[in-house]
C-alpha positions as CSV (number, residue, x, y, z in Angstrom):
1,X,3.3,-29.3,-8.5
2,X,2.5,-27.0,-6.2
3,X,4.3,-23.7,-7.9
4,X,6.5,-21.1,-6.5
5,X,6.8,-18.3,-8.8
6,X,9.7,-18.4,-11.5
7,X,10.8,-21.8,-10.2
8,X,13.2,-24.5,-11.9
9,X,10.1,-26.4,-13.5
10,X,8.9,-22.4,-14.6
11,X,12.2,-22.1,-15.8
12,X,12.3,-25.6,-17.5
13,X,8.8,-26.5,-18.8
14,X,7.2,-23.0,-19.2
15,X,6.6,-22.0,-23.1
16,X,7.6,-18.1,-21.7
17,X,10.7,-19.4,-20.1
18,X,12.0,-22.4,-22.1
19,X,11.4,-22.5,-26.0
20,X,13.1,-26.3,-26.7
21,X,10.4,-28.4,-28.9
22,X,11.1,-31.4,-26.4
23,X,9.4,-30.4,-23.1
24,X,5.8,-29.4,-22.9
25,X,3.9,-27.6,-20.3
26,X,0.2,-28.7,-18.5
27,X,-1.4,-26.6,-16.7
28,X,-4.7,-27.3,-14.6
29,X,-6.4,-25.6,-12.2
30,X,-7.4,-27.5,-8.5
31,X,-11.1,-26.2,-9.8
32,X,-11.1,-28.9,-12.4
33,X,-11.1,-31.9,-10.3
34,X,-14.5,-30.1,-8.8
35,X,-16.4,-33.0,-9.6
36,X,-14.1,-36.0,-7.6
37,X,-13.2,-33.3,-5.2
38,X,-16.7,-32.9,-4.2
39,X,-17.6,-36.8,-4.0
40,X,-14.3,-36.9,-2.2
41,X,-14.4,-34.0,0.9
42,X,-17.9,-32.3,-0.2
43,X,-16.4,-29.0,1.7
44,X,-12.8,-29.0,1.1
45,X,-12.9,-26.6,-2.2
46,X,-15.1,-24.3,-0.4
47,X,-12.6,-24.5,2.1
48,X,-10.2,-23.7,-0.4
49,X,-12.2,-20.9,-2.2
50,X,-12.6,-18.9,1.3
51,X,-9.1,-18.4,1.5
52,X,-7.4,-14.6,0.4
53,X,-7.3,-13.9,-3.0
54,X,-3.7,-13.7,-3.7
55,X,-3.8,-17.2,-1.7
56,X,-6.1,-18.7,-3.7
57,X,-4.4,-17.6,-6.8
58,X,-1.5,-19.2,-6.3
59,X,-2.6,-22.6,-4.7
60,X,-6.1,-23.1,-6.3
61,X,-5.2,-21.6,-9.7
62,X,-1.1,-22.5,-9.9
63,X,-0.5,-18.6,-10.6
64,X,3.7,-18.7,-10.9
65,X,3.1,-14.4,-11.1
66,X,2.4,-14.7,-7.3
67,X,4.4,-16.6,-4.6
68,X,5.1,-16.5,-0.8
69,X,6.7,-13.7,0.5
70,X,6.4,-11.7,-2.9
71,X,7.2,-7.8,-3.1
72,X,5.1,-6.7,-5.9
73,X,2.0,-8.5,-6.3
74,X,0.3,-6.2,-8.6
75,X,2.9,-7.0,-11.3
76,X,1.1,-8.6,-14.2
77,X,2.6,-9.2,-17.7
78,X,-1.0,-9.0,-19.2
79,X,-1.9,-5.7,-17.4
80,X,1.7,-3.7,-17.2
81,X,3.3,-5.2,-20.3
82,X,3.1,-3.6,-23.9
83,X,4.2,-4.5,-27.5
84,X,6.0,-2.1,-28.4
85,X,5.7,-2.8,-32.2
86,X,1.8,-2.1,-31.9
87,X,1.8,0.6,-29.5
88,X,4.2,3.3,-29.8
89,X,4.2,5.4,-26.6
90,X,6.0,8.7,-28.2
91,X,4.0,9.2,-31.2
92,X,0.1,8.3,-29.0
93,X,1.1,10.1,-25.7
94,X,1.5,14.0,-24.2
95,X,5.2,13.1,-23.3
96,X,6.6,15.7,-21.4
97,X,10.1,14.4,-21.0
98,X,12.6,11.1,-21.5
99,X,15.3,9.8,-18.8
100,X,17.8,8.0,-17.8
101,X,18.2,5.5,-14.3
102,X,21.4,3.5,-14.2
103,X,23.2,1.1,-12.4
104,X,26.4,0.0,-12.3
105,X,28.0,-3.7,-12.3
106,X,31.3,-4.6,-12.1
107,X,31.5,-8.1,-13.0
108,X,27.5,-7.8,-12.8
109,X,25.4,-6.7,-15.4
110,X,25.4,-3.0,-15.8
111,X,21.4,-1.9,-16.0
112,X,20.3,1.0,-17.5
113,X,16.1,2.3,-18.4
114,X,14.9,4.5,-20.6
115,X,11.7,5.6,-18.9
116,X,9.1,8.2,-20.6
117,X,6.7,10.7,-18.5
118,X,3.3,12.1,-19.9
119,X,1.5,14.8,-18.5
120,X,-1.3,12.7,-17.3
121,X,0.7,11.0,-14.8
122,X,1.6,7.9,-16.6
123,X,5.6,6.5,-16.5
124,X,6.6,4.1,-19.6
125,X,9.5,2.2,-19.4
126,X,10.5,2.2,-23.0
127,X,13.9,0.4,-22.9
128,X,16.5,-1.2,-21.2
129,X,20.4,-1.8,-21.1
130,X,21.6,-4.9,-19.8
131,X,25.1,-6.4,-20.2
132,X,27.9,-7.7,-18.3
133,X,31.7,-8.3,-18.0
134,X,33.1,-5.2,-19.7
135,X,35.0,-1.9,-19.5
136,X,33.0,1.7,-18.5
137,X,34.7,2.3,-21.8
138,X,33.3,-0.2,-23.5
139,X,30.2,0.2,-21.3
140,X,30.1,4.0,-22.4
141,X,29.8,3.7,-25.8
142,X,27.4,0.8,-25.6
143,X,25.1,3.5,-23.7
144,X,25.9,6.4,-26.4
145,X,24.2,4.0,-29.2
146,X,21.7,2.8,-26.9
147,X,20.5,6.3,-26.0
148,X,20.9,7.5,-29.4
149,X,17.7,5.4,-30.6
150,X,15.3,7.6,-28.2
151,X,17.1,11.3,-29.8
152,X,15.3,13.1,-32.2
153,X,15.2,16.9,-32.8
154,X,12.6,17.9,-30.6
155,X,13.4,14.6,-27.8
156,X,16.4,14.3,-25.9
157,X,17.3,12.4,-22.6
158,X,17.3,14.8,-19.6
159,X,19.3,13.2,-17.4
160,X,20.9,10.1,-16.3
161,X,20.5,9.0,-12.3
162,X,22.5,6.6,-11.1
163,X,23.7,4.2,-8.0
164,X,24.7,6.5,-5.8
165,X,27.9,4.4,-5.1
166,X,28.8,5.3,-8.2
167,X,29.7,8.7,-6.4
168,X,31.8,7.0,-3.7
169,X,35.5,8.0,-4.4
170,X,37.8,4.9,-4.2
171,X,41.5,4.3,-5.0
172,X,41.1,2.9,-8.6
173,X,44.2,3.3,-10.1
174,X,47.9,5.4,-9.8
175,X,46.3,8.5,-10.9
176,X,44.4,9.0,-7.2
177,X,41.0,8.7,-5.8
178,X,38.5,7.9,-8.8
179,X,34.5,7.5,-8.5
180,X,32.2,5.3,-11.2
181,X,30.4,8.5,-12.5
182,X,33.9,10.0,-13.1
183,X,35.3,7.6,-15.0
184,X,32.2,7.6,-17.0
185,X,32.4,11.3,-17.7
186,X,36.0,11.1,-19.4
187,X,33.9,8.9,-21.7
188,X,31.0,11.7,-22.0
189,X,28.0,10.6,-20.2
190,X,27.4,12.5,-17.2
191,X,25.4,11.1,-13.5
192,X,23.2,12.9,-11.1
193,X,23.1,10.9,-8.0
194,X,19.5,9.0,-7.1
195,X,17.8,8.3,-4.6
196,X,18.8,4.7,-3.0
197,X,15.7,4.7,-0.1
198,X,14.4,1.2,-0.7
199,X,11.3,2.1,1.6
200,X,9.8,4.8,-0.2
201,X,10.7,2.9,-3.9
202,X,8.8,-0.2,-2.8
203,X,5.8,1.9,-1.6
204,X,6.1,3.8,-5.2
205,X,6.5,0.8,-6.9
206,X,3.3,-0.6,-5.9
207,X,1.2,2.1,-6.3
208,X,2.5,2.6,-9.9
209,X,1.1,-1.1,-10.2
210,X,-1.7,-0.4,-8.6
211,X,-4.9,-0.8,-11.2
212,X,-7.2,2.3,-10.8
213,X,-10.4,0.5,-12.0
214,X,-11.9,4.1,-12.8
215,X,-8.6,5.1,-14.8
216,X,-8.9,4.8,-18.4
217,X,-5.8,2.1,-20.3
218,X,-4.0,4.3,-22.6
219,X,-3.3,0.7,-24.2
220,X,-6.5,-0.6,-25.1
221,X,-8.8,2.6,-23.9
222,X,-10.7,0.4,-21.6
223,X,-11.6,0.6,-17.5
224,X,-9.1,-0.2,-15.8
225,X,-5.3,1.3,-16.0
226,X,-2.1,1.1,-13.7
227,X,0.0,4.4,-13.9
228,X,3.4,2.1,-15.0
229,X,3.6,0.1,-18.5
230,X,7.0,-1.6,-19.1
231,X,7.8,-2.4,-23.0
232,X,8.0,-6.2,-23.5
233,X,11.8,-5.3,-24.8
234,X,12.6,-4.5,-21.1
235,X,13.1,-8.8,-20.9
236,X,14.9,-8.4,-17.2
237,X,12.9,-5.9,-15.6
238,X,10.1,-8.0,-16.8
239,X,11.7,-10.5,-14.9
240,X,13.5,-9.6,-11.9
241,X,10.3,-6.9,-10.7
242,X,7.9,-9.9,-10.0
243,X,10.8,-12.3,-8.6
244,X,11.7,-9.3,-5.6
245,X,10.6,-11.0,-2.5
246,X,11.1,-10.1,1.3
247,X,14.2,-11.8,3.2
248,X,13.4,-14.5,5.6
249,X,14.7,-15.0,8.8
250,X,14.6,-17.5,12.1
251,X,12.6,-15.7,14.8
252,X,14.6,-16.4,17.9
253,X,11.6,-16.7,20.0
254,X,9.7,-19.2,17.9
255,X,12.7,-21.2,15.8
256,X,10.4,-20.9,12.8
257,X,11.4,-19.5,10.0
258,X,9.8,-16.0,8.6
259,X,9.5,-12.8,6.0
260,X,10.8,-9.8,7.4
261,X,10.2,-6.6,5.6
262,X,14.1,-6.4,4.2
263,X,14.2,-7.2,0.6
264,X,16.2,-10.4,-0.8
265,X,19.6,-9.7,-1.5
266,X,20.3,-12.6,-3.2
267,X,18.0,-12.6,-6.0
268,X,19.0,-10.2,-9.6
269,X,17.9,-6.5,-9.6
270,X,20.1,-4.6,-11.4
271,X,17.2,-3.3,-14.1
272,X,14.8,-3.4,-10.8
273,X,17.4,-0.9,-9.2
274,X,16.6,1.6,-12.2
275,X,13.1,1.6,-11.3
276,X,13.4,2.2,-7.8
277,X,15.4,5.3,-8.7
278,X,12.3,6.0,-11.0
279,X,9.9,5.9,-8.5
280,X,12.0,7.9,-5.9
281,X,12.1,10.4,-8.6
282,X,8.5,10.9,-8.1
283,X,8.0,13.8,-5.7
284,X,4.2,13.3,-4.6
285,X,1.6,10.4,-5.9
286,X,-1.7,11.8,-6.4
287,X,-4.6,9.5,-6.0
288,X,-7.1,9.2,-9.1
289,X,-9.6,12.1,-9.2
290,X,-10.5,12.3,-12.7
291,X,-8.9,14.1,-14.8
292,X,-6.3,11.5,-16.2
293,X,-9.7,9.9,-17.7
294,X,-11.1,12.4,-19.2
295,X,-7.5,13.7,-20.5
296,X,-7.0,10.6,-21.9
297,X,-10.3,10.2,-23.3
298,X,-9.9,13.6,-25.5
299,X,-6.2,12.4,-26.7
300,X,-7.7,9.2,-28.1
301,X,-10.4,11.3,-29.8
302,X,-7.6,13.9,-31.6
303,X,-9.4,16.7,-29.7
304,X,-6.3,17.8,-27.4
């Protein structure tokens, strides 16, 4: 079939997606019916292999990462995704400070990352919170134990940003008007408000994804690096960053049906919320001009 990123026979068939011993997944390329395609229509693959890449990848190569109308094309589980049982970002990397991005959900899951900043530029996403149907109580003390793996005596969690309707002040219950982050703060963990512009987070996003092919990977110390690595125990962000796809409309004028640039409301993004109040929390982006390479490069060899 002609795929369409995570669909239902992604989400039925594929060994990443669906783990039963009684459905198997094939996989085959157009490219290898080059031989009867040729005899066939002599110039339809080169048709085919003149098209944009991020076309071709997805119809000639049956790349499920990459569909129509897709956000965050640069997201790739083999170039942003790390095991975090071989590499272990606070003990190999100049961390200059943990923190906290959180959303909340009522009868949604409530998201919350863990997200790690070195002083090379580089922003790990070393955990995430993801659970649904329960009390902020119940949802506070959840987040205490969660956040209490990434303490130590010389580490702490600066801060915690969050939704900022979880600021909005709302008739909860007899005692008045109530917000989110207050009820949370009886319980003892305390919000700053993040920013919610989608516009600037997208742009962010993307060139945190962006590979740098003159960056040095802090992962396996080859060409070739992205400034964002997401731990492969992060299992929703990993999902719901590549699934973010533009909303499509009718244009009145035509009748035919298109991608504006207003992001999908229906599809899941509570952990993708979290890292767009990352990204916002980035002042400035610097472009590449060295010195994260040779930075890195003197970490790896114990000489900084």
């Amino acid at each position: 079939s002609n795929p369409n990123g995570h669909d239902w026979i992604y989400y039925r068939f594929h060994p990443d997606a669906n783990r039963k011993p009684n459905r198997q997944y094939f996989f085959a390329t157009t490219i290898e019916n080059l031989e009867t395609l040729r005899k066939v229509n002599p110039d339809y693959v080169d048709n085919l292999l003149a098209k944009p890449e991020t076309w071709k990848a997805r119809w000639v190569y049956g790349n499920r990462e990459i569909f129509e109308g897709q956000i965050h094309r640069g997201f790739t589980r083999k170039l942003h995704v790390y095991d975090h049982k071989q590499f272990d970002v606070l003990q190999g990397r100049p961390i200059t400070g943990l923190f906290g991005y959180f959303d909340y959900g009522l009868s949604a899951p409530t998201a919350m990352l863990i997200v790690a900043a070195d002083k090379e530029g580089y922003r790990w996403i070393l955990d995430e919170y993801y659970s649904a149907n329960k009390k902020i109580s119940e949802h506070a003390a959840d987040l205490k134990k969660f956040m209490d793996k990434w303490k130590s005596a010389s580490r702490k969690i600066e801060w915690i940003k969050a939704d900022p309707s979880c600021f909005y002040t709302e008739l909860r219950d007899r005692e008045g008007p109530q917000s989110i982050a207050q009820d949370y703060a009886t319980h003892g963990l305390y919000f700053i408000e993040a920013d919610n512009n989608e516009d600037t987070a997208i742009e962010r996003i993307n060139e945190l994804l962006h590979k740098d092919d003159n960056r040095l990977n802090p992962i396996n110390l080859g060409r070739g690096s992205p400034l964002l690595f997401v731990s492969d125990t992060c299992i929703n962000l990993i999902e719901e960053l590549p699934n973010q796809r533009w909303k499509q409309k009718r244009n009145v004028l035509t009748g035919e049906t298109e991608f504006v640039e207003e992001r999908d409301p229906n599809l899941a993004d509570h952990a993708y919320d979290c890292l767009r109040y990352m990204a916002n929390d980035i002042l400035s982006y610097q472009p590449y001009t060295g010195t994260v390479k040779r930075l890195a490069m003197s970490y790896a060899n114990g000489s900084a």
